[in-house]
C-alpha positions in Angstrom: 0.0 0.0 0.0 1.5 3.5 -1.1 2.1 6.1 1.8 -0.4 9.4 1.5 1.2 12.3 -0.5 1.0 15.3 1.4 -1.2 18.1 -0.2 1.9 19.9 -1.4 3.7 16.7 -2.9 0.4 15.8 -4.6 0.1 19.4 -6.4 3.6 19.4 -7.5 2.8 15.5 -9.4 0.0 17.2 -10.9 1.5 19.7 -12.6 0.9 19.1 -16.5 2.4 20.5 -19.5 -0.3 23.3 -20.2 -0.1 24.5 -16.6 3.8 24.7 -16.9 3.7 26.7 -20.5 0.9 28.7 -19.3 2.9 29.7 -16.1 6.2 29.8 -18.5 4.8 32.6 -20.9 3.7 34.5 -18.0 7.6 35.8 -17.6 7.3 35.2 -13.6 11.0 34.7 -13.2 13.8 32.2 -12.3 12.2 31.9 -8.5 9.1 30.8 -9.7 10.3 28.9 -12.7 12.5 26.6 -10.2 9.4 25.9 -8.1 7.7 24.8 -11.4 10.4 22.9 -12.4 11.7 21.3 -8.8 8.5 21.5 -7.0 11.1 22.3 -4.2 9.1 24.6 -2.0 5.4 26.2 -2.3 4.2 29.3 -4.0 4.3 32.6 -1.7 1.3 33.6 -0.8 -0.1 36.8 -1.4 -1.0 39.7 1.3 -3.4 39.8 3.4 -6.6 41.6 1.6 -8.1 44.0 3.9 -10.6 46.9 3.7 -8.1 49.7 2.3 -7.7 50.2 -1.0 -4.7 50.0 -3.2 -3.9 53.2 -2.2 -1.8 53.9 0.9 -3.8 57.2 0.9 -5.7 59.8 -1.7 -3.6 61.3 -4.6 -4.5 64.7 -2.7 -6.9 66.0 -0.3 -10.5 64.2 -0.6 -13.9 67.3 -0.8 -15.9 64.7 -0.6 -16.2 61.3 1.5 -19.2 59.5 -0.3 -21.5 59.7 -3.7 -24.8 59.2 -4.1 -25.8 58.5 -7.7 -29.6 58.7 -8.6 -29.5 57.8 -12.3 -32.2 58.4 -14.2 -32.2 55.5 -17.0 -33.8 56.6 -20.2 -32.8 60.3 -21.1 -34.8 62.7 -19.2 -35.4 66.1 -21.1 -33.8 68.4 -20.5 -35.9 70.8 -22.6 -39.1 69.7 -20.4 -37.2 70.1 -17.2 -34.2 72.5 -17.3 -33.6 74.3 -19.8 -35.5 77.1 -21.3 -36.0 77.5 -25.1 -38.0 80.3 -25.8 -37.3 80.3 -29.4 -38.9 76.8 -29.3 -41.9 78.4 -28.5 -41.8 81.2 -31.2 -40.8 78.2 -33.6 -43.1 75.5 -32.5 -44.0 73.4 -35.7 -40.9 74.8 -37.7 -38.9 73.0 -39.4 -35.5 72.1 -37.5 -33.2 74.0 -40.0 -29.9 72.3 -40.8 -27.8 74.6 -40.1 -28.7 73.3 -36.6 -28.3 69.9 -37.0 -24.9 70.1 -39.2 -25.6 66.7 -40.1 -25.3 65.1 -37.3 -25.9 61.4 -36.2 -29.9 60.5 -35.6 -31.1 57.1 -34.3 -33.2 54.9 -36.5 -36.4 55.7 -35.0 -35.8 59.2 -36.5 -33.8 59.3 -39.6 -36.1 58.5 -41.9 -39.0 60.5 -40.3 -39.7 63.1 -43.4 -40.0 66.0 -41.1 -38.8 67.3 -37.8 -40.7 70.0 -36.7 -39.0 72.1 -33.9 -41.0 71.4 -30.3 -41.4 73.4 -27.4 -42.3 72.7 -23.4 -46.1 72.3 -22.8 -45.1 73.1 -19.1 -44.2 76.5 -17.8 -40.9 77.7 -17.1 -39.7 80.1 -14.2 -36.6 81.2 -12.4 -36.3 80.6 -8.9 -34.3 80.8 -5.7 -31.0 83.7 -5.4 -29.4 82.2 -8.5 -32.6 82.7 -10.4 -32.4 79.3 -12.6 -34.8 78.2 -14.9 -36.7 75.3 -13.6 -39.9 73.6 -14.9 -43.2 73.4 -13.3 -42.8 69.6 -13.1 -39.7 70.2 -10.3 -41.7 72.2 -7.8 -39.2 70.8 -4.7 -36.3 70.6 -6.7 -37.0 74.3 -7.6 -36.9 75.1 -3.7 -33.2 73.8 -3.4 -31.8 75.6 -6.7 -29.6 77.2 -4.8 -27.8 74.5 -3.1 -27.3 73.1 -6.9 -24.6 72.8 -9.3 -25.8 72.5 -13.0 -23.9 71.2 -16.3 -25.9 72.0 -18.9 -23.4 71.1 -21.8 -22.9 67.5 -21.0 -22.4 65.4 -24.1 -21.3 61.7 -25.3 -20.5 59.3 -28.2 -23.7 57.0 -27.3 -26.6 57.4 -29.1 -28.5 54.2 -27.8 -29.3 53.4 -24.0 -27.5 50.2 -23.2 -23.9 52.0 -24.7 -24.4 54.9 -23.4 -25.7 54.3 -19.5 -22.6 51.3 -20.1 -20.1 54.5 -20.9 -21.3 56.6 -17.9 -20.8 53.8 -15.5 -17.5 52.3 -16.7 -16.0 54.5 -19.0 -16.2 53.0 -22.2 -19.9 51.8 -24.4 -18.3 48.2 -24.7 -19.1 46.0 -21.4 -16.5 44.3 -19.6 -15.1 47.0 -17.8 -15.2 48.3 -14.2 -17.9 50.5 -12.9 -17.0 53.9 -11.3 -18.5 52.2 -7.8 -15.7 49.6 -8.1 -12.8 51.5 -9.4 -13.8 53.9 -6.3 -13.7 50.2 -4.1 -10.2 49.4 -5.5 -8.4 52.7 -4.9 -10.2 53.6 -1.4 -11.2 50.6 -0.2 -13.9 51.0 2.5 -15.2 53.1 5.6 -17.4 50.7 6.8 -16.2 46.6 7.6 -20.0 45.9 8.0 -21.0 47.3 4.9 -20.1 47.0 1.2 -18.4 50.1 0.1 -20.8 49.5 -3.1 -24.4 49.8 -3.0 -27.3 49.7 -5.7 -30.5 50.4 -5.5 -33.1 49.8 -8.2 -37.0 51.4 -9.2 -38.9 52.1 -11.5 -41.7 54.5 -13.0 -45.1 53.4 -14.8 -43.2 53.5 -17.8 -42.3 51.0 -20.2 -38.9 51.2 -18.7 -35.5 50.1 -21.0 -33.7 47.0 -18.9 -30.3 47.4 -17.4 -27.8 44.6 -16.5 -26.1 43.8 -12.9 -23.1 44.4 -15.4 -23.3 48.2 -15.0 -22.5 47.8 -11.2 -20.0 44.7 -12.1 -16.2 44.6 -11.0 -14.8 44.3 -14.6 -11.3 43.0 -14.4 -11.0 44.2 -11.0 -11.3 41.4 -8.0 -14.7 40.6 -7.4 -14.5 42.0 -4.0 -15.1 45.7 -6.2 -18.6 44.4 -7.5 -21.3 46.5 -6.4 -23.9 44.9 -3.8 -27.7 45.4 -5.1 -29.8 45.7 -2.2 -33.5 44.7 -3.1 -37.1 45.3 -1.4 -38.7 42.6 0.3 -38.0 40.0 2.7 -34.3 39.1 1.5 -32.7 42.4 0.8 -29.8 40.6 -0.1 -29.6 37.6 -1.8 -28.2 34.1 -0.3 -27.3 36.3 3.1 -29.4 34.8 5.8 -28.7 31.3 7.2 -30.3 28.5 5.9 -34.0 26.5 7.6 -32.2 24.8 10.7 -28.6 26.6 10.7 -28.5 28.9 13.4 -25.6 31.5 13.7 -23.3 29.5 15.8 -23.0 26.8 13.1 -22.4 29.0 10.4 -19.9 30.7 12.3 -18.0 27.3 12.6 -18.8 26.3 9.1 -17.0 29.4 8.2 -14.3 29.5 10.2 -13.5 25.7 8.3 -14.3 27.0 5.3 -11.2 29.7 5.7 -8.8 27.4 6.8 -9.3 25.4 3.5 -9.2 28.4 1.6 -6.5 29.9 3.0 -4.7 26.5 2.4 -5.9 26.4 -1.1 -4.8 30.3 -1.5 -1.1 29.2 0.0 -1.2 26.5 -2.6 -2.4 28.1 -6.0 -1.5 32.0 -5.0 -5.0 32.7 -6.8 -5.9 36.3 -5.3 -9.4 35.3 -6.0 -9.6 33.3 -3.7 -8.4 35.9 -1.1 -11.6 37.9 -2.4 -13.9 35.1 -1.6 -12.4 34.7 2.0 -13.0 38.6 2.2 -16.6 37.9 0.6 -18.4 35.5 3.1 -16.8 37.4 5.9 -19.0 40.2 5.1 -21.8 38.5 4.3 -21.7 36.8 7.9 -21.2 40.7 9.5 -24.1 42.3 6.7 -26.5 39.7 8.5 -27.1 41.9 11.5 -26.1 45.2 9.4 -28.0 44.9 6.4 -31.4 44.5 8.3 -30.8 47.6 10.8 -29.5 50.2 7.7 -32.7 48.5 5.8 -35.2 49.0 9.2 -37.1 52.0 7.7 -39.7 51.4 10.5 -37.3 53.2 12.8 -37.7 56.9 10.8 -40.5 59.3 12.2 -43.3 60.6 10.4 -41.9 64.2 9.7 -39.1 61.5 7.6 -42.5 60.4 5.8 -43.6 63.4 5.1 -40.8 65.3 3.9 -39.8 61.9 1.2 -43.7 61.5 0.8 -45.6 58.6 1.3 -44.0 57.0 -1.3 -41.3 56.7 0.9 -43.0 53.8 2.9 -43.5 51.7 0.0 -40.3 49.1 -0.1 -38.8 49.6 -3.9 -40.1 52.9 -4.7 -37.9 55.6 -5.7 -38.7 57.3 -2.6 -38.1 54.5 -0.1 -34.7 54.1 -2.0 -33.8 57.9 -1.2 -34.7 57.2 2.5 -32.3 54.2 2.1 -29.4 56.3 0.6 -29.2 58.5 3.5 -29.0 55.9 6.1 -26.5 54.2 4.1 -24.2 57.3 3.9 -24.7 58.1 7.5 -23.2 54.4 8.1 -20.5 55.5 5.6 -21.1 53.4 2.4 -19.0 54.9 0.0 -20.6 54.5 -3.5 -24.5 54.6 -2.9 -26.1 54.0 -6.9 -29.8 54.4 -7.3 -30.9 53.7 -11.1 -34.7 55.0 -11.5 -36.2 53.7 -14.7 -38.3 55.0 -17.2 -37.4 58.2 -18.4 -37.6 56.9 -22.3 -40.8 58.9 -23.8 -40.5 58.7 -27.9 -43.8 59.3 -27.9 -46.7 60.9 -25.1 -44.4 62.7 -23.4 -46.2 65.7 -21.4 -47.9 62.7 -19.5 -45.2 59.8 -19.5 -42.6 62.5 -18.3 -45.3 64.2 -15.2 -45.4 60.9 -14.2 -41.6 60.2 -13.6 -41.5 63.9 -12.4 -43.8 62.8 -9.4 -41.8 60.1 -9.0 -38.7 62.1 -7.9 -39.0 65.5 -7.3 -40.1 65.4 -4.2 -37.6 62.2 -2.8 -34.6 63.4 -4.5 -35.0 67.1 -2.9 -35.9 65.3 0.2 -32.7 63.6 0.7 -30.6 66.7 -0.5 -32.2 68.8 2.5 -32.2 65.6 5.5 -28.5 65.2 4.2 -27.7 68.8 4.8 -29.6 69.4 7.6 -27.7 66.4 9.4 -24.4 67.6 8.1 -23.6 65.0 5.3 -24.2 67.3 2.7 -20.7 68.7 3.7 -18.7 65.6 2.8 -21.0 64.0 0.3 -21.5 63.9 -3.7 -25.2 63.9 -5.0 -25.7 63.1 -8.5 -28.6 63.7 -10.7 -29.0 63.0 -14.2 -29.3 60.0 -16.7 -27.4 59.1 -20.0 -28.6 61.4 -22.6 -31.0 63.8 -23.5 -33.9 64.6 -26.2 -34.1 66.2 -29.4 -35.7 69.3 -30.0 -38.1 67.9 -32.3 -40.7 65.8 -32.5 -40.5 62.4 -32.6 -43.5 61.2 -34.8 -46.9 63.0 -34.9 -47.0 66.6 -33.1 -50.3 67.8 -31.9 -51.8 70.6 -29.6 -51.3 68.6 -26.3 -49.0 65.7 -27.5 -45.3 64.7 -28.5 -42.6 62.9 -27.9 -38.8 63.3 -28.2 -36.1 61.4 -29.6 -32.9 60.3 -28.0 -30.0 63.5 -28.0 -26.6 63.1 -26.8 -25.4 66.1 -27.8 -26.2 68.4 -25.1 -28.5 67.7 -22.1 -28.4 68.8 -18.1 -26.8 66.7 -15.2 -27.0 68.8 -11.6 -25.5 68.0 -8.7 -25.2 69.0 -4.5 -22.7 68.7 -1.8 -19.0 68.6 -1.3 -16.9 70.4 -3.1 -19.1 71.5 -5.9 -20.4 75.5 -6.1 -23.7 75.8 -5.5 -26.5 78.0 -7.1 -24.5 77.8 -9.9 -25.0 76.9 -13.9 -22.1 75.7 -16.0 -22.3 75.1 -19.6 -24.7 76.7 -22.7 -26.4 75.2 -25.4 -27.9 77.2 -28.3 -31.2 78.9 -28.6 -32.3 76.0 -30.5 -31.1 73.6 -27.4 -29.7 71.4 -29.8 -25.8 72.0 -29.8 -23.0 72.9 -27.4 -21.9 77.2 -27.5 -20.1 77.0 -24.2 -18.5 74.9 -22.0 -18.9 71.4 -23.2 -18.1 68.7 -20.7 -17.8 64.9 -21.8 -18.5 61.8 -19.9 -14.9 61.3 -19.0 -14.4 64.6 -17.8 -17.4 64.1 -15.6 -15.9 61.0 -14.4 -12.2 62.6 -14.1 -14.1 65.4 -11.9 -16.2 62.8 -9.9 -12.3 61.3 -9.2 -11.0 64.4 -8.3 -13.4 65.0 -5.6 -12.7 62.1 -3.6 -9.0 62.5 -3.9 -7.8 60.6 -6.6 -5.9 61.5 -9.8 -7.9 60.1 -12.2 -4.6 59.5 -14.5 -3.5 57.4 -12.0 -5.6 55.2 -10.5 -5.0 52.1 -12.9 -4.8 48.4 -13.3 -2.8 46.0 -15.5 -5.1 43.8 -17.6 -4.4 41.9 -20.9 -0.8 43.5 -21.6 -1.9 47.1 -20.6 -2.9 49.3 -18.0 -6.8 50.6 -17.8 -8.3 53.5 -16.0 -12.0 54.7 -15.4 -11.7 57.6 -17.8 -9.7 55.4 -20.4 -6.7 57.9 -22.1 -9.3 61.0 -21.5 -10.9 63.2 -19.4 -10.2 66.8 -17.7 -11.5 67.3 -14.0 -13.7 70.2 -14.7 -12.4 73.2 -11.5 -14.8 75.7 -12.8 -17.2 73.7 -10.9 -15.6 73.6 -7.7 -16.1 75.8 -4.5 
C-alpha cells in the first residue's frame, strides 16, 4: 500500500504541461520557474486583503467622502425640465433648419421620419431661488433647493443608444467588460465601513415601459470581485443568499466558516489565486451584513416628519422614494458608493404625461434627501448626482399635436446637476444654443465628468489604474479633464 502524498507533494505531481507553459509565458521569473520545475518549495502567498484600497492614501486631499448617484435610466429632457427654449416656443411646428443639426448622427427611429418639426415645453418655465435658474413646473421641490445646486448644462457623449451609453457613464467605455466607477472607487479607497459593502445599488422604476439594465453596470470588470457593487432589493431578503439557511443557526455558520477559511486559506497558500483571497473577504462580510444589512434596511425606525418630507412613497419598499430614504442611512453608516438607477425616463412618444409621471416620482424624494443630508451635516462631505445618459431632441418624434409629443434620444447636449462637497452651488455651467440642440459654451464629456467625480474624492484620475491583458486601464480610459470651474 503506497504512503499518503501530502497536499503539497500531490500538487507538484500534478503539474501538466499546459499548466507549466501557461505559467512559463507568464515571464514570472527564475524563482518561480525553479518551483515549477523542482517542486522544491510552495508558491508565496499573497498579502493579506483587507478593507483599504490600493492606495496607501488619496492622490491629494478628498472634498468629498461619499456619492450618491440617482440615475435616471432613459434620457430625461432636459428641454421639459431644465432648460428654457424660448425660441422653441416662437418656432413651434418649424422645421429644424440644418444649419442646426450640421448633419449630425440620428437614431433609427428618426432618420427617416420626413420632417422634424421644432417642439417646445407644454409646461411653464420660471426662475427661482437667489441664482434665479430656470426650472420647470414639473420640479416644484427641486425648484426650492436651486440654490444649493450645481448644473452642467453642456454634458455630451458618443452613445446614441441606452445600453452604450448608460454602459459608458458607468464604466468609461460603451463596450461592457469594464469596471464600474463604484468599483474603481472600491479598489483605490477601499472601504469606511467593515460591516457594509463600500458599493451599494439600489433599483426602481416609474409606470413606464422602462429600458432593462444589467447587474453588469455595477459589475467589478477586471477588478477582483471584492469591487462588484452589492444590489440591495425590497422585500423579505434584501440581499440575496445572506441569511442562514432553515435549521442553521448562527453559531454553526460561524463554525462552518471558520472551516471553510482554513481550506481556503490553504488552497490560497497553494495556488497563489488572489481570488480566492476575495472570496475569503466575501463571506466574511456576508456573515457581518446579517445583523447590518437589516438595521440600515429598518425603515420602520424613521418618524413621520421623515415620511412626510420623502412623501408617502417613501413607505412603499422599492419605490424611488423608499430608496432615497435608504441612501441617506446608508451614507450616515459610511457606504461609499450609494447607486440608485430610476427607470423609465424613455418617452418617444406621449411625453407631457409619461414624463409628469416620472417627475412625481422624484421630485419630491430626491430634494428630500438633499435637504435631510444637509440638515444632518452630510451634505458637507457627500456627492449627489442627478442626471441620466442622454438627453432629447428638440423635435418631435412622430406625430406633433396641440397637447402631445414625444422626443427622440440626443446626446449632444442635455443637463446633469449636482449637490454637496466640493461642488459650487447655485451655480450653472455650460450653454447650449437657442435651438437647445448643440453645445456654445463649456462642453463637458463623460470622461471629464468621471475625471471630476475622481478628483473630488481625492484621486488622480490619470493614475488610479490596473494592468489587464498587456496594458494598464483606468475609469476615464486615455481621456478626461476634472472640470475646476465647478468647484467651490
Amino acid at each position: 500500500m503506497k504512503p499518503a502524498l501530502d497536499p503539497h507533494t500531490e500538487y507538484c505531481l500534478h503539474l501538466n504541461r499546459r499548466h507549466f507553459l501557461s505559467k512559463l509565458s507568464m515571464g514570472i521569473g527564475s524563482f518561480a520557474l525553479g518551483s515549477l520545475l523542482g517542486c522544491s518549495q510552495k508558491p508565496t502567498s499573497l498579502p493579506q486583503m483587507n478593507m483599504s484600497g490600493i492606495l496607501d492614501k488619496p492622490h491629494f486631499a478628498p472634498r468629498a467622502k461619499r456619492i450618491i448617484y440617482l440615475f435616471q435610466s432613459g434620457g430625461p429632457s432636459q428641454l421639459d425640465l431644465f432648460d428654457y427654449k424660448p425660441l422653441l416656443t416662437k418656432m413651434h411646428g418649424e422645421e429644424l433648419p440644418e444649419s442646426v443639426r450640421k448633419g449630425q448622427r440620428l437614431t433609427g427611429m428618426t432618420s427617416g421620419q420626413s420632417t422634424k418639426p421644432l417642439t417646445s415645453s407644454l409646461f411653464e418655465f420660471q426662475r427661482h431661488g437667489q441664482s434665479e435658474q430656470w426650472m420647470s413646473e414639473l420640479m416644484p421641490h427641486t425648484s426650492e433647493i436651486v440654490d444649493d445646486l450645481c448644473f452642467i448644462k453642456s454634458m455630451h457623449t458618443e452613445a446614441i443608444n441606452h445600453d452604450p451609453a448608460i454602459t459608458f457613464f458607468q464604466t468609461g467605455s460603451q463596450q461592457p467588460g469594464r469596471p464600474s466607477i463604484g468599483s474603481w472607487l472600491s479598489y483605490g479607497l477601499g472601504s469606511m465601513n467593515e460591516n457594509l459593502p463600500s458599493f451599494v445599488v439600489l433599483l426602481s422604476r416609474g409606470a413606464q415601459r422602462p429600458q432593462p439594465i444589467y447587474s453588469r453596470l455595477w459589475g467589478n470588470g477586471f477588478l477582483a470581485s471584492l469591487h462588484q457593487g452589492v444590489q440591495f432589493r425590497s422585500g423579505k431578503d434584501p440581499v440575496l443568499y445572506l441569511q442562514n439557511p432553515e435549521g442553521l443557526d448562527g453559531g454553526a455558520r460561524r463554525k462552518m466558516l471558520d472551516q471553510l477559511n482554513k481550506m481556503n486559506h490553504f488552497h490560497m497558500d497553494e495556488m497563489g489565486d488572489p481570488e480566492i483571497r476575495s472570496r475569503i473577504s466575501q463571506y466574511e462580510m456576508a456573515y457581518r451584513m446579517q445583523t447590518s444589512v437589516p438595521e440600515a434596511m429598518n425603515l420602520g425606525e424613521e418618524p413621520d416628519e421623515v415620511y412626510k418630507l420623502y412623501g408617502e412613497d417613501a413607505r412603499k419598499p422599492g419605490t424611488y422614494a423608499a430608496n432615497c430614504l435608504l441612501a441617506r442611512r446608508l451614507a450616515e453608516r459610511d457606504v461609499k458608493f450609494i447607486q440608485l438607477y430610476h427607470l423609465g425616463w424613455d418617452q418617444h412618444s406621449d411625453l407631457p404625461r409619461e414624463i409628469s409621471s416620472q417627475a412625481r416620482d422624484t421630485d419630491q424624494a430626491s430634494a428630500a434627501l438633499m435637504t435631510d443630508l444637509k440638515r444632518r451635516g452630510l451634505l458637507e462631505d457627500t456627492l449627489v448626482i442627478w442626471g441620466g445618459e442622454f438627453g432629447r431632441t428638440n423635435y418631435s418624434q412622430g406625430r406633433l399635436t396641440s397637447d402631445n409629443y414625444g422626443r427622440d434620444h440626443h446626446p449632444r447636449c442635455f443637463t446633469v446637476f449636482m449637490a454637496g462637497a466640493g461642488v459650487k452651488s447655485g451655480f450653472s455651467f455650460g450653454e447650449t444654443d437657442e435651438f437647445g440642440y448643440n453645445i456654445v459654451k463649456d462642453p463637458v464629456h463623460v470622461h471629464d465628468f468621471q475625471a471630476t467625480l475622481m478628483y473630488l474624492l481625492g484621486i488622480d484620475h490619470e493614475r488610479l489604474t490596473f494592468k489587464h491583458q498587456g496594458r494598464r486601464y483606468r475609469l476615464t480610459d486615455v481621456h478626461g479633464h476634472v472640470v475646476h470651474d465647478i468647484l467651490s
